[in-house]
N, C-alpha and C positions, 0 to 999 in steps of 0.2 A: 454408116449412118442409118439415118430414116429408112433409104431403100433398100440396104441389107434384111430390113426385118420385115420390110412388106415383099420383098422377093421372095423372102424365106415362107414367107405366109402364102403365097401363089404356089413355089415349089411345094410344101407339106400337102396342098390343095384340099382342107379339110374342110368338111361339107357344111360347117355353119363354125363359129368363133362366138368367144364372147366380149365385151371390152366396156372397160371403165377408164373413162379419160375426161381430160379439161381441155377439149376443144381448142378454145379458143386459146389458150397456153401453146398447144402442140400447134397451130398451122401459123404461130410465129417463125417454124424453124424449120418448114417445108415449104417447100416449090411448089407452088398452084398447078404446074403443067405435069410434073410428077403425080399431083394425088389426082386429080383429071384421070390421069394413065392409067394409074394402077387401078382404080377404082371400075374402070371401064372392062380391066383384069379380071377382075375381081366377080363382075358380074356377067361377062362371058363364063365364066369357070363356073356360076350359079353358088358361090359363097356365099350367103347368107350370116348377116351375126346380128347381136343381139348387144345394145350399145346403151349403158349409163353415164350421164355426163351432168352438166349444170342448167338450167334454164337458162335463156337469154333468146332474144328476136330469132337471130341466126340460127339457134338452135331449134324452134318452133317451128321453120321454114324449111330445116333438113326434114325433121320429123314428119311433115306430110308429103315427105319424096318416097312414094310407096314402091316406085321403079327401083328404087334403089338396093333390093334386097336385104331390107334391115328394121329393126324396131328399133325405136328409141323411147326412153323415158327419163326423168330427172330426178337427180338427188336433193337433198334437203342442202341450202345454200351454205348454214353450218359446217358441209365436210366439204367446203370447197377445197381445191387445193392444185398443185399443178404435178405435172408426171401421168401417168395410167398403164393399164398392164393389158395384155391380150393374154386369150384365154381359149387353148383348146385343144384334140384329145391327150396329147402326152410332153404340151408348152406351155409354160408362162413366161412369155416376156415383159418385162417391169422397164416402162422408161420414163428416163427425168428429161423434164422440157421447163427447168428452171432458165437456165442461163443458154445450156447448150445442151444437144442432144444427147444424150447417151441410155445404151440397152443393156440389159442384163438377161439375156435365155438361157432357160431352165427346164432343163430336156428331160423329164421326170414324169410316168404319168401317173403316180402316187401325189404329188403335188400339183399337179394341173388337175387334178380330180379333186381335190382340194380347193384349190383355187376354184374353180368351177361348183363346189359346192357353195361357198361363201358367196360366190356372184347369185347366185338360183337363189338362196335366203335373201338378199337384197333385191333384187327382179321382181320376186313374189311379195315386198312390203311395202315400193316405193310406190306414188301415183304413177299417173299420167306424164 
């Protein structure tokens, strides 16, 4: 599940990620004490990423946790949707957080370089 892929993301230990996701979609279908953990992980190890999602309170609230080793900004509510992908130097994991969790890694860094370009054209057009 969920923890296979933030494990994986601790083991690879890459020095910043990037990710697009619907929040509040995805921590329907995660443990509070788990993402607590990992994230604590996360910022021992000095990972750093860089995080697209949707406006909403909660997400206005992360965004000024500057502790947290991350930036965030918001997409145009038009491309809401649910699922998100991480992104970074030779991964893309794509996961749905419709009904139930499921991932898809994609161990390629022709495609994660990829992926990471389309993330950077979007980074660089959205607001705040």
């Amino acid at each position: 599940g969920y923890l296979s892929v933030y494990n994986g993301i601790l083991e690879d230990k890459p020095k910043d990620f990037a990710l697009i996701i619907n929040y509040s979609a995805f921590v329907k279908l995660i443990d509070e004490r788990d993402e607590r953990e990992w994230v604590q992980k996360r910022i021992k190890l000095g990972i750093q990423f860089r995080w697209l999602d949707f406006d909403s309170e909660e997400m206005r609230r992360e965004r000024d946790k500057k502790e947290m080793l991350r930036e965030i900004k918001f997409l145009p509510d038009e491309f809401r949707c649910s699922g998100g992908v991480f992104m970074y130097k030779h991964k893309l994991i794509f996961l749905s957080t419709d009904e139930e969790f499921m991932a898809i890694v994609i161990e390629n860094e022709e495609f994660a370089l990829l992926g990471l370009m389309i993330f950077e054209m979007r980074w660089r057009f959205v607001g705040k």
